[in-house]
KOLKEDO-57613 format. One record per residue: residue in three letters; x, y, z of N, C-alpha, C in turn. Coordinates in steps of 0.001 Angstrom, whole numbers, plus 524288, in hexadecimal, padded with zeros to 5 digits. Example, Ala and Ser with C-alpha at 12.3 -4.5 7.8 and 13.67 -1.06 7.14 Angstrom:
// KOLKEDO-57613
 residuo  n.xx  n.yy  n.zz ca.xx ca.yy ca.zz  c.xx  c.yy  c.zz
     ala 83386 7E9C6 81E78 8300C 7EE6C 81E78 83390 7F31C 81E78
     ser 83232 7F736 81BA8 83566 7FBDC 81BE4 83264 8001E 81EBE
//
This chain:
// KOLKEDO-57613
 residuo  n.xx  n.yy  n.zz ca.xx ca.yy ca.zz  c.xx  c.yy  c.zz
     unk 80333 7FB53 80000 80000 80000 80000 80362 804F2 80000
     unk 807C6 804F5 803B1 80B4E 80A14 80269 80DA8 80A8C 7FE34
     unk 80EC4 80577 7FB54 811D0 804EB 7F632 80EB8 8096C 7F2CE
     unk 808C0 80730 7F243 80303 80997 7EFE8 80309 80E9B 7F013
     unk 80238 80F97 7F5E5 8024D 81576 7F75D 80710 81968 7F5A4
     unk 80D90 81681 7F5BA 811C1 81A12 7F606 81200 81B5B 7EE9C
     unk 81012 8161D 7EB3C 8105B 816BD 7E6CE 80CCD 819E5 7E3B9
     unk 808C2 81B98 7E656 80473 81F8B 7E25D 8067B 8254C 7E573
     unk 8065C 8259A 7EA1D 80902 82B59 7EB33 80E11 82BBB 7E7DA
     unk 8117A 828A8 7E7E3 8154D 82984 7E21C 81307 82B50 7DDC7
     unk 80EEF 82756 7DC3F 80DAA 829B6 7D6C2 80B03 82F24 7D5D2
     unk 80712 82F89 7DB6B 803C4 835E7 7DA38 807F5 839E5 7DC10
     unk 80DFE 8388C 7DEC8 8115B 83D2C 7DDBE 8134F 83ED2 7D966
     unk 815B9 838A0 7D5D9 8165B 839BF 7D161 81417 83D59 7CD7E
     unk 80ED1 83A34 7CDBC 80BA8 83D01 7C92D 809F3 84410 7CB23
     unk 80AD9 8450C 7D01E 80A12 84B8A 7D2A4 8116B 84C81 7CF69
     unk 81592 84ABA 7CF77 8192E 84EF2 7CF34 81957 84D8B 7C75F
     unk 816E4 8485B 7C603 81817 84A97 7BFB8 81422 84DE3 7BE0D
     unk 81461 8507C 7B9D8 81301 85465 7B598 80E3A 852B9 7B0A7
     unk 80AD1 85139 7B21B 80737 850A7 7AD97 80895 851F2 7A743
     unk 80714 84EB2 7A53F 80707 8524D 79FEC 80400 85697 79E6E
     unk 80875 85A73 79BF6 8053C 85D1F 799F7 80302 86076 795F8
     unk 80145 86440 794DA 7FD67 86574 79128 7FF41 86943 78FFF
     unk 80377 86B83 78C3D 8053D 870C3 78A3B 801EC 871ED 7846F
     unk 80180 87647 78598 7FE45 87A5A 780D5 801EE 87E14 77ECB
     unk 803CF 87F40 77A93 80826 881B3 779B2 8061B 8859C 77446
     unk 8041F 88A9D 7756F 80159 88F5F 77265 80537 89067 7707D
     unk 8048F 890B2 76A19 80822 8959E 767E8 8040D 89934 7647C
     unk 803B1 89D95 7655F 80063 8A0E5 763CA 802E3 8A5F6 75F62
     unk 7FD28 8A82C 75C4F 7FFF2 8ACA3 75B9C 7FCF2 8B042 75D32
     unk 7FE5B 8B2EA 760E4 7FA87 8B70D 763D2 7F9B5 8B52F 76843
     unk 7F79E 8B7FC 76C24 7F65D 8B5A6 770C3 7F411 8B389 774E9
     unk 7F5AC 8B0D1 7779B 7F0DA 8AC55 77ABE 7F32B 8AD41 780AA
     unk 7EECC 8ABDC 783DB 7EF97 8AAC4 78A1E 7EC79 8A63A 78B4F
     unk 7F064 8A3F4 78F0E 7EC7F 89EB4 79039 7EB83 89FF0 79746
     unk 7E67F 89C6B 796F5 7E288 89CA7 79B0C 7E66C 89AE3 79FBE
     unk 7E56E 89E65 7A47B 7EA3A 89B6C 7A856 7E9DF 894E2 7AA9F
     unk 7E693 8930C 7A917 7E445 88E48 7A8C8 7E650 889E3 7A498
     unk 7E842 88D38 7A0C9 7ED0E 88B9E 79B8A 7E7EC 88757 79AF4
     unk 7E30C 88891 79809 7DEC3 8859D 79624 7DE04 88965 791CC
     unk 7DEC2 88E93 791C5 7DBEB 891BA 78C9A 7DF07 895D1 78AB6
     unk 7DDC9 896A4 78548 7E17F 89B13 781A9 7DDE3 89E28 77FE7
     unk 7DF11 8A42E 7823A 7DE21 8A81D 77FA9 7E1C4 8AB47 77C7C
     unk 7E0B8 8A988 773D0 7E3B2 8AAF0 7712A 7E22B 8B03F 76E9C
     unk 7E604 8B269 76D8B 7E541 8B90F 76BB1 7E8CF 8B74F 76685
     unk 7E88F 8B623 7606D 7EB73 8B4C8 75D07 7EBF8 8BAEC 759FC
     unk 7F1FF 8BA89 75ABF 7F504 8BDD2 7588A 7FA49 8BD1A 75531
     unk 7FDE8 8C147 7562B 802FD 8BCB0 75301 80842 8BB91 75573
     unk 807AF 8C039 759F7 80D08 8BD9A 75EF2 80AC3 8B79E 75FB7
     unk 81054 8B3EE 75FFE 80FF6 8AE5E 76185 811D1 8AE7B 7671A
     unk 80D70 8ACA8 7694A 80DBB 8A921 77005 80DCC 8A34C 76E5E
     unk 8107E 8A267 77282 80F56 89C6E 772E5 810DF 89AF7 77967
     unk 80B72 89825 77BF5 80CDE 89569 7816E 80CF3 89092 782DE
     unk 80D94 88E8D 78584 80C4A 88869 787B0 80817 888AF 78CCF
     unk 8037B 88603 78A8E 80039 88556 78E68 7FF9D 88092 791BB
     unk 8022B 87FE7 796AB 80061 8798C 79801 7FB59 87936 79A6A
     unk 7F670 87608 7975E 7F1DE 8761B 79783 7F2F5 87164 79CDF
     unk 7EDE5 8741C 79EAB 7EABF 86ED2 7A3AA 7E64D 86B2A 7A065
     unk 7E326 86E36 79DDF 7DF65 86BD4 79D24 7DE55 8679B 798D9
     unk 7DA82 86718 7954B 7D9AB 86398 791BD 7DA0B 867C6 78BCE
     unk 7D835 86DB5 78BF2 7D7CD 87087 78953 7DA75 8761B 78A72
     unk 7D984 878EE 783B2 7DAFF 87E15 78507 7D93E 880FF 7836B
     unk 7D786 88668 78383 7D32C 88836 780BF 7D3C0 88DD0 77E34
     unk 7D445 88E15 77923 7D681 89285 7767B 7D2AE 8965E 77565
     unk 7D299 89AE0 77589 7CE3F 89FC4 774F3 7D3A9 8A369 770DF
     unk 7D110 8A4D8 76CF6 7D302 8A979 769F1 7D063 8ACA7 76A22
     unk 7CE25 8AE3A 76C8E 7C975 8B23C 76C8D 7C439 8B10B 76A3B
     unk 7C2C4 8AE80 76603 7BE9C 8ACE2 763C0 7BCAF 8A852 763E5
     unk 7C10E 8A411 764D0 7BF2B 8A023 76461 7C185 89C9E 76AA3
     unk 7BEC2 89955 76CAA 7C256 895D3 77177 7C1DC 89005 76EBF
     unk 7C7EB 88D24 76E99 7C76A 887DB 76CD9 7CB22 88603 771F7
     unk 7C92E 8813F 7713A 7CA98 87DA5 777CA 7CF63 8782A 7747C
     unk 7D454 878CD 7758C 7D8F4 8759A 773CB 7D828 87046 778BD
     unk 7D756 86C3E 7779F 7D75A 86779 77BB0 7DD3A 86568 77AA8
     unk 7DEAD 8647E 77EAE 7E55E 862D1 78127 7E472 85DDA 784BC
     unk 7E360 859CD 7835A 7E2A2 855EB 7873F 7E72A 8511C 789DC
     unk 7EAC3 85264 78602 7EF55 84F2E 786B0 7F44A 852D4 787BA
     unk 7F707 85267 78C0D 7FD64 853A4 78D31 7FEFB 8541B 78806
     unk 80353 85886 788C0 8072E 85985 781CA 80672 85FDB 78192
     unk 80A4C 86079 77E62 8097F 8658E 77C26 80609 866F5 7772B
     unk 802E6 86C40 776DC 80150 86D6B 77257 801D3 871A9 7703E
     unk 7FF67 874B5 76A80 8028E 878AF 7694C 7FCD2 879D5 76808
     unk 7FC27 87F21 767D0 7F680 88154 76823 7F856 88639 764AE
     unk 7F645 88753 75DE9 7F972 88A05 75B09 7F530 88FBC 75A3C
     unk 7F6A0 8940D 75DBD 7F39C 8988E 75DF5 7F758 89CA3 75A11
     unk 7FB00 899C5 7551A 7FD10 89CB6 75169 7FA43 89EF2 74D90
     unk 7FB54 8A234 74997 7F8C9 8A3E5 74569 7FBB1 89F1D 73F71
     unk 7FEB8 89BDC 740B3 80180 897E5 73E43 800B1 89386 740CF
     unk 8017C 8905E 73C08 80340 88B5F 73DF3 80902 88A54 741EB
     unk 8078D 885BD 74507 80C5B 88469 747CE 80E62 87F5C 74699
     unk 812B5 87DE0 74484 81561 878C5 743A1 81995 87783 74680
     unk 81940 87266 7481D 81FB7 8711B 74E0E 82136 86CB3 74BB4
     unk 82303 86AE6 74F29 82571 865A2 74E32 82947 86546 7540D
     unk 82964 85FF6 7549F 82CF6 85D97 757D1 83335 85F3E 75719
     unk 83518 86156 75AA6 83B1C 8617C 758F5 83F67 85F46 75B5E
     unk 84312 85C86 7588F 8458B 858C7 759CF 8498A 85B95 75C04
     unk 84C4C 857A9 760D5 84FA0 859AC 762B4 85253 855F9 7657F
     unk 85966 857C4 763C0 85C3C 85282 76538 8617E 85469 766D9
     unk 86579 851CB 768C9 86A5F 85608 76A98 86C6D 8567F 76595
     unk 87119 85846 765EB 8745A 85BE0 761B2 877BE 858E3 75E5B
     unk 8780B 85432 75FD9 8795C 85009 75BDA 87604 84DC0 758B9
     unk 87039 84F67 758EC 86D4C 84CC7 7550C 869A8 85277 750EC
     unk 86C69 85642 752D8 868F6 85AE3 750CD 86B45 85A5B 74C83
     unk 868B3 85D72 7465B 86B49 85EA6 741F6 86EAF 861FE 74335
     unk 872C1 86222 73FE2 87762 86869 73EA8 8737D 86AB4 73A4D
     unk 872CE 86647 735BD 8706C 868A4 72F38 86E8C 8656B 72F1B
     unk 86A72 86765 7295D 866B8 862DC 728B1 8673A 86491 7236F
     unk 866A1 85FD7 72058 8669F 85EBF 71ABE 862A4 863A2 71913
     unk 862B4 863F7 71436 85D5B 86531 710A7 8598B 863D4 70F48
     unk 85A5A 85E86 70EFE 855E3 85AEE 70FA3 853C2 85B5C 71248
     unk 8572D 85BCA 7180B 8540B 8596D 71C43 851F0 85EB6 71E2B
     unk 851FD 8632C 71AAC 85037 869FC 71B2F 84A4C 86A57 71A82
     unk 84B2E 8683F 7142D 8481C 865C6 7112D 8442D 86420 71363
     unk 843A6 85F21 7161B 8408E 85B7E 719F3 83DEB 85ED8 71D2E
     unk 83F1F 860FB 7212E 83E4E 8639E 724DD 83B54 867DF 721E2
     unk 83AFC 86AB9 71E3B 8371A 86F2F 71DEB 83388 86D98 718ED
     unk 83461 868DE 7183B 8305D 8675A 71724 82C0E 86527 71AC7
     unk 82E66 862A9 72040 82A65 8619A 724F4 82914 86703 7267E
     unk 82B31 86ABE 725C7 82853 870B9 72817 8244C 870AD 725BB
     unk 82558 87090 72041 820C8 87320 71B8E 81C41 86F16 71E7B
     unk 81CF5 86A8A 71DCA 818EC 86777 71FEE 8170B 86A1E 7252E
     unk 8192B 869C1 727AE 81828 86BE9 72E0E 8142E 86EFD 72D37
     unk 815F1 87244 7286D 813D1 87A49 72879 80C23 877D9 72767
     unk 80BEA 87537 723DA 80916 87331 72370 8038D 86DAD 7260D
     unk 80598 86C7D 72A4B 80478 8673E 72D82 804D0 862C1 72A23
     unk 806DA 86204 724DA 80964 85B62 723E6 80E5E 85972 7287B
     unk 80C0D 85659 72842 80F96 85134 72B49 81009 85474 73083
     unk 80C68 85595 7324D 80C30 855E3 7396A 807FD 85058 73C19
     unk 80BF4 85019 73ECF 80B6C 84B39 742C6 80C75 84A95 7497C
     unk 80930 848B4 74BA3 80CD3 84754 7517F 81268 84366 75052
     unk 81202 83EE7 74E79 8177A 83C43 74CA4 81B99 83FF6 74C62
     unk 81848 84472 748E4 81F4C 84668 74729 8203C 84C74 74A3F
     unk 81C22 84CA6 74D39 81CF6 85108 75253 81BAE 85641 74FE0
     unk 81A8B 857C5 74A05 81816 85CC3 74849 813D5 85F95 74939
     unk 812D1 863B2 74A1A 80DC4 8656C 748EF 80C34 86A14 745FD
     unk 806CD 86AB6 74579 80701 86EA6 7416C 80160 870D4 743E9
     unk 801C5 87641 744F8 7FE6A 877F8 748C8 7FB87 87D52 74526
     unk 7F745 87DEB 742C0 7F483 88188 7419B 7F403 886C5 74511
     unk 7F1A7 88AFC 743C6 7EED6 8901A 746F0 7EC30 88DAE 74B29
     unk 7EA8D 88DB6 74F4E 7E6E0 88A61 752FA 7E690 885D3 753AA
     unk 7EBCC 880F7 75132 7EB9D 87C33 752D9 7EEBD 87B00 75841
     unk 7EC64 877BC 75A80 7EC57 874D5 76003 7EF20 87135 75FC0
     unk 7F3A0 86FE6 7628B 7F7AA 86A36 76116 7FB87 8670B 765CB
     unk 7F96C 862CE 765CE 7FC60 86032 76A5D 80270 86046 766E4
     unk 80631 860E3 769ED 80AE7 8610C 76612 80E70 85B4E 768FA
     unk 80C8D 85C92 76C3D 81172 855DD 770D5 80D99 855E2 77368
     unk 80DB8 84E88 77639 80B85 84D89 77A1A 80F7B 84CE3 77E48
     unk 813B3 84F1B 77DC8 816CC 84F6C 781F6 8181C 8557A 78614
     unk 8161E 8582E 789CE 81415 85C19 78B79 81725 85E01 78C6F
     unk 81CCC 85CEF 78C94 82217 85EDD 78C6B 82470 8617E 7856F
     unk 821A2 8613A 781DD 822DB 861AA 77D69 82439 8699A 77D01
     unk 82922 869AC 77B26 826F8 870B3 778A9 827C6 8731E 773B9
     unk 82333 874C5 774B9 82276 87822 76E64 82474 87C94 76DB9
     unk 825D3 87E29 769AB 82960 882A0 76849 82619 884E4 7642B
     unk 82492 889A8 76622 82420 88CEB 76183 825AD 890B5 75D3D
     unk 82558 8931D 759A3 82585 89644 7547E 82AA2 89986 756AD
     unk 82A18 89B08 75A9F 82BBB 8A0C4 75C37 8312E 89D7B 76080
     unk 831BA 89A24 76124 834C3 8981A 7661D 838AA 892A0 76357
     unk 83DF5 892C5 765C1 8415F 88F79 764E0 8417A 88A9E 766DB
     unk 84271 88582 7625D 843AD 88191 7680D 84801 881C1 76A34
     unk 8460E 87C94 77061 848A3 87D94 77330 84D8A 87D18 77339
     unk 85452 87EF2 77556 85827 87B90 773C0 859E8 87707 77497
     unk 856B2 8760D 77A4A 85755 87187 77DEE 852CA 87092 77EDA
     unk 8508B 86A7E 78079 84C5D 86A29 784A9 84D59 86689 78907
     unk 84A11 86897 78BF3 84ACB 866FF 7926E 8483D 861AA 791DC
     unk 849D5 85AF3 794B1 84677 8581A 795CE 8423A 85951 79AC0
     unk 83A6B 856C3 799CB 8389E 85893 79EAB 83A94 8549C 7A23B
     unk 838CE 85561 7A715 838D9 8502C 7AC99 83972 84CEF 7AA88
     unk 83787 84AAB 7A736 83705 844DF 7A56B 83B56 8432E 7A221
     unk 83E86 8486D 7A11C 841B5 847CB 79CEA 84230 845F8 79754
     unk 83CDD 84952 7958B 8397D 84875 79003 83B1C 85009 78D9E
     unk 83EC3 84EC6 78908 83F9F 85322 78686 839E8 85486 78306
     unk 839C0 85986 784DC 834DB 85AA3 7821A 8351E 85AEB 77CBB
     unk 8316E 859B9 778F1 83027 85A5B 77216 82F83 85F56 772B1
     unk 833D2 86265 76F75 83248 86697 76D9F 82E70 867C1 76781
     unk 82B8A 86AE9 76734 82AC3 86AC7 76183 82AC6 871AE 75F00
     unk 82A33 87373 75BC2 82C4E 8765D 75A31 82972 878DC 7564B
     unk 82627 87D36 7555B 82151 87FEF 753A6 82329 8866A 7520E
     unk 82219 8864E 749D2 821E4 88AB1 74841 81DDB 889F2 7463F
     unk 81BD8 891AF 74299 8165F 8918B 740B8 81915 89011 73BE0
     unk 815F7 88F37 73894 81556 88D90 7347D 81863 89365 72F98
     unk 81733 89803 7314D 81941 89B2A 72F5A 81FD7 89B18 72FDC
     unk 82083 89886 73599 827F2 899A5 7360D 82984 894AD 73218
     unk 82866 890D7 73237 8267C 88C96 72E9F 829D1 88D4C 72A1A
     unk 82580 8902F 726F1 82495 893E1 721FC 82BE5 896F2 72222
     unk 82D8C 8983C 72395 83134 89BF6 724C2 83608 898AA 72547
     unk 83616 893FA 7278A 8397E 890F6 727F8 83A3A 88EAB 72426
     unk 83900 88DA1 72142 836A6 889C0 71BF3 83846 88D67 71913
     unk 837C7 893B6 71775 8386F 895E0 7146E 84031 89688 71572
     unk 840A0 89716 71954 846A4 89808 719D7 84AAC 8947B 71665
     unk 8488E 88EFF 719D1 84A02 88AD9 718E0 84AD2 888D2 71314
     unk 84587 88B5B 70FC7 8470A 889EA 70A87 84ADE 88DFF 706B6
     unk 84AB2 89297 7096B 84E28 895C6 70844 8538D 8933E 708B6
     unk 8550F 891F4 70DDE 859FE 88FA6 70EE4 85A53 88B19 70B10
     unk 85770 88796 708D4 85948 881E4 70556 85A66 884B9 6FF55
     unk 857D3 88966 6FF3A 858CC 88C28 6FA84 85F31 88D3A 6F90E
     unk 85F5F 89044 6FCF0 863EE 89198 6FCC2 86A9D 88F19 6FD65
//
């Protein structure tokens, strides 16, 4: 019986000092929003300065007001999501990351080649998948991006990271990595400039 007794007070300490999963909401806007101190609701003002916050939701939902209209976002599963209050599209992707013996110095032409041809796709939503960790996020689309609640997103305006920290558990977080569709456009244009030349 003390065995009984000493082994579940173990477990309900345990489960009091770990950390639930949880539920990040991650706004990038253009114009501006405040969320409810309750981090359940968005009041958006769309303009063209870019905000972007992280909301860690409690609940099951979240509930967006632009002034005219209120729509209710349901979040029922742990993970991060990306909630796109841009005047553009948003496209990411998973980004790989490995020490300094496995990074490129150069990369072929081909392999230039390759790669902006997966943009062009990107710019567009061909070949977005969970498998292959892309997404492709419209004006007002809603998007689980990881089900891992440690994941971070990077936006338009912000660098990745140079390093990342492992959490407690010693699980390096997935970064992923998010421009509009216009910087896109711009990159692509450089780029073919440069094979020109």
């Amino acid at each position: 019986m003390k065995k009984l007794l000493f082994g579940s007070i173990a477990a309900l300490a345990f489960a009091a000092c770990s950390t639930p999963p949880q539920k990040n909401v991650v706004v990038m806007a253009s114009g501006k929003f405040t969320v409810s101190p309750t981090g359940d609701a968005i009041q958006f003002e769309p303009g063209t300065q870019h905000n972007e916050q992280i909301i860690s939701l409690k609940g099951d939902k979240i509930s967006l007001n632009n002034g005219s209209t209120t729509k209710d976002l349901t979040v029922t599963e742990p993970g991060v999501y990306l909630l796109n209050l841009k005047n553009d599209t948003l496209i990411g992707s998973l980004q790989a990351f490995g020490d300094a013996s496995t990074r490129e110095g150069r990369i072929t032409q081909e392999e230039l080649m390759n790669r902006m041809d997966s943009l062009q796709q990107l710019m567009v939503g061909a070949n977005v998948s969970p498998e292959k960790k892309n997404h492709y996020l419209a004006p007002g689309d809603f998007k689980k991006i990881s089900s891992k609640d440690n994941a971070i997103v990077v936006g338009p305006f912000r660098g990745i990271p140079a390093s990342l920290t492992p959490d407690k558990d010693g699980n390096v977080p997935e970064v992923y990595k998010f421009i509009t569709n216009k910087d896109a456009r711009a990159t692509l244009d450089r780029l073919t400039k440069m094979l020109k030349e």
